[in-house]
PyMOL commands that place a pseudoatom at each C-alpha (Angstrom):
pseudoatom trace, name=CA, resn=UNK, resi=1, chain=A, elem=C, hetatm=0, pos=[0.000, 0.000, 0.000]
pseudoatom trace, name=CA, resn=UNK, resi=2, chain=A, elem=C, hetatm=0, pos=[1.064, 3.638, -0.421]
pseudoatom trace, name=CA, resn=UNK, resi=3, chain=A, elem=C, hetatm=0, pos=[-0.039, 7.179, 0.423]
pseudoatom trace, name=CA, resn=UNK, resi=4, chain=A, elem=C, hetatm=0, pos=[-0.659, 9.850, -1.422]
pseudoatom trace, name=CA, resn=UNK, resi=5, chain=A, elem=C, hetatm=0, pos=[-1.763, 13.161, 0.447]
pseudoatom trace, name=CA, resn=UNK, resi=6, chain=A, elem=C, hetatm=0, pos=[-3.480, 16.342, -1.509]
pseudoatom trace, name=CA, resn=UNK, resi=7, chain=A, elem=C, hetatm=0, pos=[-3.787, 19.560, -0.209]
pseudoatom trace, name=CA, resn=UNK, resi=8, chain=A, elem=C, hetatm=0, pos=[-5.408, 22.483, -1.444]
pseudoatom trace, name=CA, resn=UNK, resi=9, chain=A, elem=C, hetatm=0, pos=[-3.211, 26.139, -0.774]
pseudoatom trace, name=CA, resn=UNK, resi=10, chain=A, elem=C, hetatm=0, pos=[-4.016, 27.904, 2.555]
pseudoatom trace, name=CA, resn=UNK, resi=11, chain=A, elem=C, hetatm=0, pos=[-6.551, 30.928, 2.341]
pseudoatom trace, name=CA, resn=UNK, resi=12, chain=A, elem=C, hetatm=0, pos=[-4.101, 33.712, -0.174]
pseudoatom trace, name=CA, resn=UNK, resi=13, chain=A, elem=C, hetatm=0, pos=[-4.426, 37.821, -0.639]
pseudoatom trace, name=CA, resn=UNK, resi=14, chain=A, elem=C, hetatm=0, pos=[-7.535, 38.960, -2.751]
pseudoatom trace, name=CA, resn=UNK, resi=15, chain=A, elem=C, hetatm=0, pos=[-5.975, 40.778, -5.044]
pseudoatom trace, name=CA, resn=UNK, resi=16, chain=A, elem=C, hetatm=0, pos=[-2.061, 41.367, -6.367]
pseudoatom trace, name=CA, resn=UNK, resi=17, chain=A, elem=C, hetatm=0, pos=[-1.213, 42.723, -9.382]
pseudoatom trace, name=CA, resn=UNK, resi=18, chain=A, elem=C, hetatm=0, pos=[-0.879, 39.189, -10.841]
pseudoatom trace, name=CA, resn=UNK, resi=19, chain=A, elem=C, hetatm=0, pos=[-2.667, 35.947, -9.646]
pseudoatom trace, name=CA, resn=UNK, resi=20, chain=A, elem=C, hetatm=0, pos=[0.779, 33.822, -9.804]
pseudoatom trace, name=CA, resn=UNK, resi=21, chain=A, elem=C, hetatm=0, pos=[1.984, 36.196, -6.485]
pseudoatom trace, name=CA, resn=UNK, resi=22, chain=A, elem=C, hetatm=0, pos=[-0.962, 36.130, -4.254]
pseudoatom trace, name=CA, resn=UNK, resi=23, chain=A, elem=C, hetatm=0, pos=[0.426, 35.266, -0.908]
pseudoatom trace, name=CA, resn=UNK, resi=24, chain=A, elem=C, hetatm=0, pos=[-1.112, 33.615, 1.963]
pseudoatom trace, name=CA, resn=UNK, resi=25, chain=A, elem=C, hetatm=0, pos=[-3.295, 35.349, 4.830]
pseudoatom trace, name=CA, resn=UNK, resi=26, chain=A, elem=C, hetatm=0, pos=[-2.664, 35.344, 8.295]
pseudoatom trace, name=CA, resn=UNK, resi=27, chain=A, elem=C, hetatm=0, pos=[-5.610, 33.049, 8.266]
pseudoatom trace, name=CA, resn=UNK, resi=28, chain=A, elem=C, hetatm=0, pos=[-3.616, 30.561, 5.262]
pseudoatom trace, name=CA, resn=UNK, resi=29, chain=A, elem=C, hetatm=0, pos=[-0.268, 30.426, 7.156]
pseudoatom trace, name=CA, resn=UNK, resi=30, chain=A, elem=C, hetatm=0, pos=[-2.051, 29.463, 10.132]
pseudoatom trace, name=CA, resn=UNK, resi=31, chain=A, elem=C, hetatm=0, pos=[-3.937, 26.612, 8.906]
pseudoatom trace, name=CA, resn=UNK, resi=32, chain=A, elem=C, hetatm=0, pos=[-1.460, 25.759, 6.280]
pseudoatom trace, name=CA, resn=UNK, resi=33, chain=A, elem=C, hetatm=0, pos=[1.238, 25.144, 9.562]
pseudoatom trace, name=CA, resn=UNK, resi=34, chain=A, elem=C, hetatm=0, pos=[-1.948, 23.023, 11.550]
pseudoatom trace, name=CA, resn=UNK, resi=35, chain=A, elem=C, hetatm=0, pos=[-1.936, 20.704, 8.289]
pseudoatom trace, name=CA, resn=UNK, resi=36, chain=A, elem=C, hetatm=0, pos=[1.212, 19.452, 9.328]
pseudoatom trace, name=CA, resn=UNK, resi=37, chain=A, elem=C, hetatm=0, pos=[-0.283, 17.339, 11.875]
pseudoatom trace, name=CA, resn=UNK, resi=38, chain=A, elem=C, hetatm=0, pos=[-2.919, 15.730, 9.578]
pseudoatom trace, name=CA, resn=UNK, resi=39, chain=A, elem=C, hetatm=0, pos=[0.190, 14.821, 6.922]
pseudoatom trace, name=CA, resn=UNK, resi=40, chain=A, elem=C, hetatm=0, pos=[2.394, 13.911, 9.941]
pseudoatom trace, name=CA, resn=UNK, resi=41, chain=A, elem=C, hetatm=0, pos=[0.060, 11.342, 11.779]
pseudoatom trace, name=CA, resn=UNK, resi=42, chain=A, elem=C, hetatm=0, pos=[-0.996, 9.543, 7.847]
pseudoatom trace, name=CA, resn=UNK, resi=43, chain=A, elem=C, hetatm=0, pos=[2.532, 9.069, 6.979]
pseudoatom trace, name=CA, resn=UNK, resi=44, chain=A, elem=C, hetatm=0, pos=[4.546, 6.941, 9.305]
pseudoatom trace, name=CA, resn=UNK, resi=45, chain=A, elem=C, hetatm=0, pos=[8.128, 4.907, 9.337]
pseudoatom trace, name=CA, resn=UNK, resi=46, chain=A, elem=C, hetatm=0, pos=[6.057, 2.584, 7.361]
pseudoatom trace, name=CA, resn=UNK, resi=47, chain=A, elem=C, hetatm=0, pos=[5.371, 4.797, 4.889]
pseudoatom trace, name=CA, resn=UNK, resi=48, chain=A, elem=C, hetatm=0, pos=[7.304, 7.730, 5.436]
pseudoatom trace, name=CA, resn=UNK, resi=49, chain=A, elem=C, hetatm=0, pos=[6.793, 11.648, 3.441]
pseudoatom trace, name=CA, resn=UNK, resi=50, chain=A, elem=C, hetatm=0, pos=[9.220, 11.459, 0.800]
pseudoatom trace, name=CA, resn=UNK, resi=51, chain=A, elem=C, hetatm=0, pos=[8.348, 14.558, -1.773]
pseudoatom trace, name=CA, resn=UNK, resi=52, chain=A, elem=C, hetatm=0, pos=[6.115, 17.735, -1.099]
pseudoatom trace, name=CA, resn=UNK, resi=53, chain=A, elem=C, hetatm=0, pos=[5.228, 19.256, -4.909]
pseudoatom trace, name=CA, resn=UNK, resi=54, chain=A, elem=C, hetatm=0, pos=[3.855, 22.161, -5.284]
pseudoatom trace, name=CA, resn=UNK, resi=55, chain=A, elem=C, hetatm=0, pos=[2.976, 24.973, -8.075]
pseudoatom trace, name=CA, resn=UNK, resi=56, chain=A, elem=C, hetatm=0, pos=[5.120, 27.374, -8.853]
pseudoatom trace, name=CA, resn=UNK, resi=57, chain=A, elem=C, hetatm=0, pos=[3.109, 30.008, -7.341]
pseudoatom trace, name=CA, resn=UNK, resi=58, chain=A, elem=C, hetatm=0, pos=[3.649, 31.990, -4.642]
pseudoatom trace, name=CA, resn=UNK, resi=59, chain=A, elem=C, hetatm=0, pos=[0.275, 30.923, -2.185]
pseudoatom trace, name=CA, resn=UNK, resi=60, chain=A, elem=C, hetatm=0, pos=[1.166, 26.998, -2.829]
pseudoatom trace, name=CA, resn=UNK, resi=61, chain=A, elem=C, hetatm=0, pos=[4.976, 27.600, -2.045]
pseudoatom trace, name=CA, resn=UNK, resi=62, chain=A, elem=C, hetatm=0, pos=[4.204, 29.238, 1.053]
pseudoatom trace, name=CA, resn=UNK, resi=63, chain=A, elem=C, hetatm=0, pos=[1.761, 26.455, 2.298]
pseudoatom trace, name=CA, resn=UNK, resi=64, chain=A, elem=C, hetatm=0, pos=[4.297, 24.102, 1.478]
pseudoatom trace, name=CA, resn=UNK, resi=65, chain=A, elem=C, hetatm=0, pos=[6.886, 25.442, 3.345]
pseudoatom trace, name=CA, resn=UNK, resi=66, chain=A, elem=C, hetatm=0, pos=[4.397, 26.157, 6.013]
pseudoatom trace, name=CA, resn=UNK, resi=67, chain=A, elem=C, hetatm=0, pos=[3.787, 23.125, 6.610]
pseudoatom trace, name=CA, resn=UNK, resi=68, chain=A, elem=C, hetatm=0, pos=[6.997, 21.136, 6.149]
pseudoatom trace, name=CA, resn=UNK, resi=69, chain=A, elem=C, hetatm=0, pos=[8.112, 23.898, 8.847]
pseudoatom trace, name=CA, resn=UNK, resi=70, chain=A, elem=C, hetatm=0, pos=[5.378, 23.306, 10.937]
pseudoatom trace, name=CA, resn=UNK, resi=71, chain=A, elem=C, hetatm=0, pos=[6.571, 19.599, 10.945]
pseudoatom trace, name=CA, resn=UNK, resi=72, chain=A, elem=C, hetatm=0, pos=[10.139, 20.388, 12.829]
pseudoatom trace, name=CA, resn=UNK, resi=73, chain=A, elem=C, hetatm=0, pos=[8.090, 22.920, 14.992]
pseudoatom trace, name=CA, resn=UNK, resi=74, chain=A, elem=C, hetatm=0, pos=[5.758, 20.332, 16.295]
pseudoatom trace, name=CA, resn=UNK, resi=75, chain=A, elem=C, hetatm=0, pos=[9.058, 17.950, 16.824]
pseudoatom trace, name=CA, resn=UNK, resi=76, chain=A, elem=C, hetatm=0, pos=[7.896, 15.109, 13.678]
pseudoatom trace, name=CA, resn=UNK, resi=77, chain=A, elem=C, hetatm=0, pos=[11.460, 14.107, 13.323]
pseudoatom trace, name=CA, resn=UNK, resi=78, chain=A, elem=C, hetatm=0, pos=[10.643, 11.073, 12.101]
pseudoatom trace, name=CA, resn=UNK, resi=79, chain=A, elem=C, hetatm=0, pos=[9.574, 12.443, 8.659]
pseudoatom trace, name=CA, resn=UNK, resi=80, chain=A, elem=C, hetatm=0, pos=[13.049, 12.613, 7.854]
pseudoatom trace, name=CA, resn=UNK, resi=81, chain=A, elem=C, hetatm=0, pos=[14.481, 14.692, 4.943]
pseudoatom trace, name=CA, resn=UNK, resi=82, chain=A, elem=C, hetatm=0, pos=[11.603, 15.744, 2.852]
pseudoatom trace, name=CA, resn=UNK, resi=83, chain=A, elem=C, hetatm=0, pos=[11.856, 17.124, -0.371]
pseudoatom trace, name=CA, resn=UNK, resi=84, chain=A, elem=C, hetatm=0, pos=[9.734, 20.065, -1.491]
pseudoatom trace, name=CA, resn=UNK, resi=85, chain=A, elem=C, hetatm=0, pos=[9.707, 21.236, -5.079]
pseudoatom trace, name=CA, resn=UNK, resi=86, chain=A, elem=C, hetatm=0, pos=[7.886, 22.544, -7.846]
pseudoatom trace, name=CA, resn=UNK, resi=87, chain=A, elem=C, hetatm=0, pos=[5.826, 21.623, -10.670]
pseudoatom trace, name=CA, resn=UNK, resi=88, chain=A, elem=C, hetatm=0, pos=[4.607, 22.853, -13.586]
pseudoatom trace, name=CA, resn=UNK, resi=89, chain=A, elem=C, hetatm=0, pos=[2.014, 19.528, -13.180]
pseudoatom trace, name=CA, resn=UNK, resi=90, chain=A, elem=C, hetatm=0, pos=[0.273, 20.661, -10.695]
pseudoatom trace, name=CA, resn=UNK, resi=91, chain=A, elem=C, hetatm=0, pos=[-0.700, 24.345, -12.308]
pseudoatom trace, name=CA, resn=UNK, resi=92, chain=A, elem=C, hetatm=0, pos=[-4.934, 25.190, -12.195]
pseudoatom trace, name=CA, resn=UNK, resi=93, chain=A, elem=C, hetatm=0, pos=[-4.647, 24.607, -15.744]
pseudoatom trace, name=CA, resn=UNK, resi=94, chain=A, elem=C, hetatm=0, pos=[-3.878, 21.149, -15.924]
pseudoatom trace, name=CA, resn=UNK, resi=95, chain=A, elem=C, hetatm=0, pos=[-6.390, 18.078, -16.025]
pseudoatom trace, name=CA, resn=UNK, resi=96, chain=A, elem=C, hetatm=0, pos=[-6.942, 15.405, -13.471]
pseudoatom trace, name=CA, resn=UNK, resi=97, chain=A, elem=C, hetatm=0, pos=[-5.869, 12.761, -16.628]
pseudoatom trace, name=CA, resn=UNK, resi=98, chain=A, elem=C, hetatm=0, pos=[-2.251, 14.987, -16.857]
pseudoatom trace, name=CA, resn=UNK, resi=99, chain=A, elem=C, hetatm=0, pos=[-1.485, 14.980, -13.097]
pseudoatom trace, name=CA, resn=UNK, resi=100, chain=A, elem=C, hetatm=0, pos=[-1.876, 10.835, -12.693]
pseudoatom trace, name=CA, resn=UNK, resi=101, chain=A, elem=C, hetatm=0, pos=[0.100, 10.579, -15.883]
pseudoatom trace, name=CA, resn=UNK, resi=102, chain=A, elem=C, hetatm=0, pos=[2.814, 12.484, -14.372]
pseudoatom trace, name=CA, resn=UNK, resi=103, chain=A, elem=C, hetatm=0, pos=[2.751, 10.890, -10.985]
pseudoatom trace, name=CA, resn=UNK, resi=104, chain=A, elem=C, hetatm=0, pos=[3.216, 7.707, -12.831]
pseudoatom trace, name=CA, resn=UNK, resi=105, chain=A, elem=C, hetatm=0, pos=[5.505, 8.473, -15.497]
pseudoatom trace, name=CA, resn=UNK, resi=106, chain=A, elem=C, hetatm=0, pos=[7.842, 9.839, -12.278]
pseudoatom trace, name=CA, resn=UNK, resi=107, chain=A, elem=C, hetatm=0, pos=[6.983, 7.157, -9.989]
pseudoatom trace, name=CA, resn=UNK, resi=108, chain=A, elem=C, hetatm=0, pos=[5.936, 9.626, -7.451]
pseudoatom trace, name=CA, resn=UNK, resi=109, chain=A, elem=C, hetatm=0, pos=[4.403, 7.701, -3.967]
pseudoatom trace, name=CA, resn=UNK, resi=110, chain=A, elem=C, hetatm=0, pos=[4.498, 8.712, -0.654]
pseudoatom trace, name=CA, resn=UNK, resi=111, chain=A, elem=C, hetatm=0, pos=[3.878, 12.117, -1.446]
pseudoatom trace, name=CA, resn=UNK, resi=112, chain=A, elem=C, hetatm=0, pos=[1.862, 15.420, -0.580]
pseudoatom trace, name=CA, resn=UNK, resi=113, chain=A, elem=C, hetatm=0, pos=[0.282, 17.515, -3.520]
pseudoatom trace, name=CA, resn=UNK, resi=114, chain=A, elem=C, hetatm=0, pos=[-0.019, 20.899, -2.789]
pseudoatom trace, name=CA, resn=UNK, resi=115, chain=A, elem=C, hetatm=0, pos=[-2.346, 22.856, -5.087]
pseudoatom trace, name=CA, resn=UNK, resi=116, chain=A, elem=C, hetatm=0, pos=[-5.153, 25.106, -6.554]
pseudoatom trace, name=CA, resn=UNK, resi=117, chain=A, elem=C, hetatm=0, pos=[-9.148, 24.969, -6.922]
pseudoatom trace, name=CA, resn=UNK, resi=118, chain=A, elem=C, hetatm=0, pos=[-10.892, 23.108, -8.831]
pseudoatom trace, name=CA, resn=UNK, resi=119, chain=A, elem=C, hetatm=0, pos=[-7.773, 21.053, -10.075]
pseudoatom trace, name=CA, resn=UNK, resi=120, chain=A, elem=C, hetatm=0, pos=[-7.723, 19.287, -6.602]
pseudoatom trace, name=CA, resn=UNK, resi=121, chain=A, elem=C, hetatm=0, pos=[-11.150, 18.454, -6.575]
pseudoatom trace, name=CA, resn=UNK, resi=122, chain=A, elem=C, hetatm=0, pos=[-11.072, 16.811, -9.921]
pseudoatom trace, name=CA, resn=UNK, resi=123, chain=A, elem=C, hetatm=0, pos=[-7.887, 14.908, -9.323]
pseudoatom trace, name=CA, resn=UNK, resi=124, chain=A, elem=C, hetatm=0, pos=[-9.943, 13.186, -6.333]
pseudoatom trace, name=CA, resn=UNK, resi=125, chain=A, elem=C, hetatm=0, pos=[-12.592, 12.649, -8.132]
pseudoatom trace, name=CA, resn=UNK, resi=126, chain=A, elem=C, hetatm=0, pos=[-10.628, 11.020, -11.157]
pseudoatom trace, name=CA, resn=UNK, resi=127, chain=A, elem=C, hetatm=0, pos=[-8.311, 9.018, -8.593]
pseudoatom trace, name=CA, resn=UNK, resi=128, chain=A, elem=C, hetatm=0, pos=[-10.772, 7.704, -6.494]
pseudoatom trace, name=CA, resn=UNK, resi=129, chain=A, elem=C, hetatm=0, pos=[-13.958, 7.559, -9.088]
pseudoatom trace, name=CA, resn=UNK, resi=130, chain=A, elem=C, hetatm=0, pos=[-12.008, 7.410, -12.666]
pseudoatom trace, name=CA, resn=UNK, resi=131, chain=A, elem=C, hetatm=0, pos=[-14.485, 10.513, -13.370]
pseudoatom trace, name=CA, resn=UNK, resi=132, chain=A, elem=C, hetatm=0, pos=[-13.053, 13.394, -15.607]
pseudoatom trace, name=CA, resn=UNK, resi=133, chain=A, elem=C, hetatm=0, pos=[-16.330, 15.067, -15.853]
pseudoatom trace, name=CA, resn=UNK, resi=134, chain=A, elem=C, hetatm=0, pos=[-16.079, 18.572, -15.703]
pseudoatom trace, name=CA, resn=UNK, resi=135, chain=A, elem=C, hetatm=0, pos=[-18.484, 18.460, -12.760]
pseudoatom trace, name=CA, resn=UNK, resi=136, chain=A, elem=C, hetatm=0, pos=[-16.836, 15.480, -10.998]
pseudoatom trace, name=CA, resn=UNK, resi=137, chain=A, elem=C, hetatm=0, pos=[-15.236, 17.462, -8.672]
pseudoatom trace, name=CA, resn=UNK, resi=138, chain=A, elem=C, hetatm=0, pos=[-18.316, 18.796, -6.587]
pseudoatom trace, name=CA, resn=UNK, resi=139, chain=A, elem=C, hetatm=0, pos=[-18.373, 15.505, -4.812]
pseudoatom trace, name=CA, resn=UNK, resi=140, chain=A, elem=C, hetatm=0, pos=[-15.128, 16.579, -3.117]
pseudoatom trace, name=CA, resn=UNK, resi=141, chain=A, elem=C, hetatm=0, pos=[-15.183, 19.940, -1.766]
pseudoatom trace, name=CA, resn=UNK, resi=142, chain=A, elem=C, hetatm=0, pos=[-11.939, 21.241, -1.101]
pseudoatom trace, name=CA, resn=UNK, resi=143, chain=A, elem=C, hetatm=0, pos=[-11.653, 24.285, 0.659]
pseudoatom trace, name=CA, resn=UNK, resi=144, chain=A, elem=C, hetatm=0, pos=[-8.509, 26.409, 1.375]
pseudoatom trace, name=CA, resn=UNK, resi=145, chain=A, elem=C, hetatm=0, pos=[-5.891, 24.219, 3.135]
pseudoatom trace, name=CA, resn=UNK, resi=146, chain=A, elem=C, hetatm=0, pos=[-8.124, 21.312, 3.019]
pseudoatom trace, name=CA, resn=UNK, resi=147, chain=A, elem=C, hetatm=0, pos=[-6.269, 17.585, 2.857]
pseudoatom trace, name=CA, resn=UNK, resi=148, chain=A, elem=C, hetatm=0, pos=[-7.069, 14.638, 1.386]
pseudoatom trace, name=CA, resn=UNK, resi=149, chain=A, elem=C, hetatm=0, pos=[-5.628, 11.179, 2.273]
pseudoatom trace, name=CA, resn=UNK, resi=150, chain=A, elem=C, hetatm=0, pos=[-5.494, 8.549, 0.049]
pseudoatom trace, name=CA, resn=UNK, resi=151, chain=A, elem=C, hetatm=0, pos=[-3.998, 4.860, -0.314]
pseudoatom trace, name=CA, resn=UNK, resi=152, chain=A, elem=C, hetatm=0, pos=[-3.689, 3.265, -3.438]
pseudoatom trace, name=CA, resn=UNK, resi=153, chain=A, elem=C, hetatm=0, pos=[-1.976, 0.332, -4.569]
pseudoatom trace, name=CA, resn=UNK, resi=154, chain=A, elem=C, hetatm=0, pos=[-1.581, 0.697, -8.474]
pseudoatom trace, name=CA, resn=UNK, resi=155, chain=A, elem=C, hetatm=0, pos=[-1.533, 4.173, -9.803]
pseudoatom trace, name=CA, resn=UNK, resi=156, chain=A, elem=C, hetatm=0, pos=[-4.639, 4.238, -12.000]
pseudoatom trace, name=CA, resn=UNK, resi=157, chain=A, elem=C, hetatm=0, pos=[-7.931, 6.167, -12.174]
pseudoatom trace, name=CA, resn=UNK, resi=158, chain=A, elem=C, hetatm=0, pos=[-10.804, 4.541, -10.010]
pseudoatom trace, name=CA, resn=UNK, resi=159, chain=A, elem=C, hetatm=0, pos=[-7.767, 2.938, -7.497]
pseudoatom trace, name=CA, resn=UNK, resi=160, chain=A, elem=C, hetatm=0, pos=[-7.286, 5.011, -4.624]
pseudoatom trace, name=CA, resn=UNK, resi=161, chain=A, elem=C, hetatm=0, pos=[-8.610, 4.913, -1.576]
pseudoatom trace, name=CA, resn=UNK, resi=162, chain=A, elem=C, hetatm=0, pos=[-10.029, 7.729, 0.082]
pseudoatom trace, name=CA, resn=UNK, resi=163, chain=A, elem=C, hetatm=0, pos=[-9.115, 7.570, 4.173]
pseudoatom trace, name=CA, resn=UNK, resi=164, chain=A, elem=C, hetatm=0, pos=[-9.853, 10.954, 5.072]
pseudoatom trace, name=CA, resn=UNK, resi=165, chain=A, elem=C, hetatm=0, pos=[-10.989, 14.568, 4.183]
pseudoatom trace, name=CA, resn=UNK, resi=166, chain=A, elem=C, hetatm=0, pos=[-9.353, 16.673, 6.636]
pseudoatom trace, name=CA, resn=UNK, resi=167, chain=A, elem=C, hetatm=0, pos=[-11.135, 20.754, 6.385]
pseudoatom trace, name=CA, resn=UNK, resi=168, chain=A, elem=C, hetatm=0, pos=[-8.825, 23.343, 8.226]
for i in range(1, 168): cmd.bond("trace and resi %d" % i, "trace and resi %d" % (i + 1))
show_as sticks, trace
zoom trace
């Protein structure tokens, strides 16, 4: 079995010159840093964090770092060395059919997803339901700095597991 966590960005500004720089609220660092101990108590020495991807824009690289500091804060040691990085893959504009191709193609398990509306939503609904409908996504409502946990054993649409749906 492995893990696969999603998370959407922490609550960001209302309005910046460009949507790419919004930065997170008060309110989005806060709850983006209380995430860590949802991710920290799903991944274990079992099945420990291994990568933390993220967009390239500003609001999802601040919850990520949020959180992985939030980790050392709260004393989670045992998560070891995680890696946090970008990608392009997880942008708003891609689809739900991209992203899995990607996490395959890179063999990417054990990992957190941090990311934008409604790309989030519709990746759960195509990993756990193999539905790309435009409107698949309702079923999983992801508000800001919302996780989703996930098990899967082969990386396809329809196979994962959804263990929780953790709402900051």
């Amino acid at each position: 079995m492995k893990k696969l966590a999603i998370m959407r960005h922490g609550h960001a500004e209302n309005y910046v010159t460009s949507d790419r720089e919004r930065r997170l609220t008060d309110r989005g660092v806060l709850a983006s840093g209380q995430g860590a101990s949802v991710v920290a108590r799903f991944f274990d020495s079992d099945f420990p964090l291994a990568h933390v991807y993220h967009s390239p824009f500003v609001r999802t690289t601040h919850t990520a770092s949020t959180l992985l500091a939030s980790f050392s804060e709260q004393g989670r040691a045992l998560m070891g060395d995680v890696v946090s990085e970008p990608s392009d893959e997880l942008l708003g504009e891609q689809s739900p059919k991209q992203v899995l191709a990607w996490l395959v193609a890179e063999q990417i398990d054990n990992a957190l997803l941090v990311s934008h509306q409604p790309l989030v939503s519709q990746l759960l609904a195509y990993l756990i339901d193999a539905d790309s409908s435009s409107s698949a996504g309702a079923r999983y409502s992801m508000a800001p700095a919302s996780i989703a946990l996930l098990e899967y054993e082969t990386q396809a649409s329809g196979c994962f597991e959804l263990i929780k749906l953790h709402h900051a």
